[in-house]
C-alpha positions, 0 to 999 in steps of 0.5 A: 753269731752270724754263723747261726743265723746263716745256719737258720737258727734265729732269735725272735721277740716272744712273750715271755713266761719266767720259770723257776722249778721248785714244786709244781709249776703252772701250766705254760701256754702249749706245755703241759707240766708233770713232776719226773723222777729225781725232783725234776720237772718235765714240760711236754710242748708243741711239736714234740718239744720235751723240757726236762727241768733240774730242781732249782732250775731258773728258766724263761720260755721264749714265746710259741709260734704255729705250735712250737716254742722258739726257745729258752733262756736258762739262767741256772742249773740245768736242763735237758732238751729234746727237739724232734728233727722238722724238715725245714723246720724251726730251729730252737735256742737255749740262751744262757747268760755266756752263750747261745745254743741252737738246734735243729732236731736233738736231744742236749743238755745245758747247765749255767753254774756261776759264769760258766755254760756248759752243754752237752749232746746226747744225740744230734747236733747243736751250735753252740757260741758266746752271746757277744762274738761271732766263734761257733763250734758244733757238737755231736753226739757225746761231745761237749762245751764249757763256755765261760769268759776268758777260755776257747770254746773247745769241742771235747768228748765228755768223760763217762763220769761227767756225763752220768752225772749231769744226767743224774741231776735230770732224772736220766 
């Protein structure tokens, strides 16, 4: 992971506020909450930051700093994430039993199934790498990553298919 963090994307020890999207959640420190098209959950965060939450999806805001959370930790299902792009501003992280993903300013998808991560990204660019290791691959618009133990991280560009229907599954 030393690439991330020679990137400038780093981790930080946060409060922690466990989120499971089932019905209408309790209002986050710095989001406010509205259930969106589909069963799915929108949470509309400091400094531009939009989560939109798959029905099921089991996740963890890692803390806010001067108005911005710092980050997620999804532990299944999925969410799509819009981080507006800050000049030198904080980077986002969406941590994941496999892998870490970092952002600087986009819009992407993460989804956990079983003991594969996968992300995708709609526009922008993310870092994505395993939690243990120091292999990074960085995706563009279109492109995405399976991370699941065993296999090599492998940029591809994601078929129509797969991606209107991950898409689906967050109301897009």
């Amino acid at each position: 992971m030393k690439e991330l963090f020679k990137a400038g994307f780093f981790w930080f020890a946060c409060t922690l506020v466990s989120i499971q999207v089932v019905a209408a959640q309790p209002a986050i420190q710095g989001c406010s909450s509205e259930n969106s098209v589909g069963n799915t959950q929108t949470l509309h965060c400091g400094a531009g930051i939009t989560i939109i939450a798959e029905q099921g999806a089991r996740f963890t805001v890692q803390g806010e700093r001067k108005g911005r959370l710092e980050g997620v930790e999804l532990d299944g299902k999925a969410l799509l994430i819009e981080v507006p792009a800050k000049s030198g501003g904080n980077g986002f992280q969406v941590i994941t039993p496999q892998a870490i993903a970092a952002v600087r300013g986009t819009k992407w998808a993460v989804d956990v199934a079983g003991d594969k991560t996968s992300v995708f990204v709609v526009n922008g660019r993310v870092s994505v790498g395993r939690r243990t290791g120091t292999h990074v691959v960085v995706l563009g618009s279109g492109e995405g990553v399976d991370v699941e133990p065993g296999a090599p991280l492998t940029v591809k560009r994601w078929a129509a298919a797969r991606v209107s229907a991950l898409m689906a599954r967050l109301g897009q």
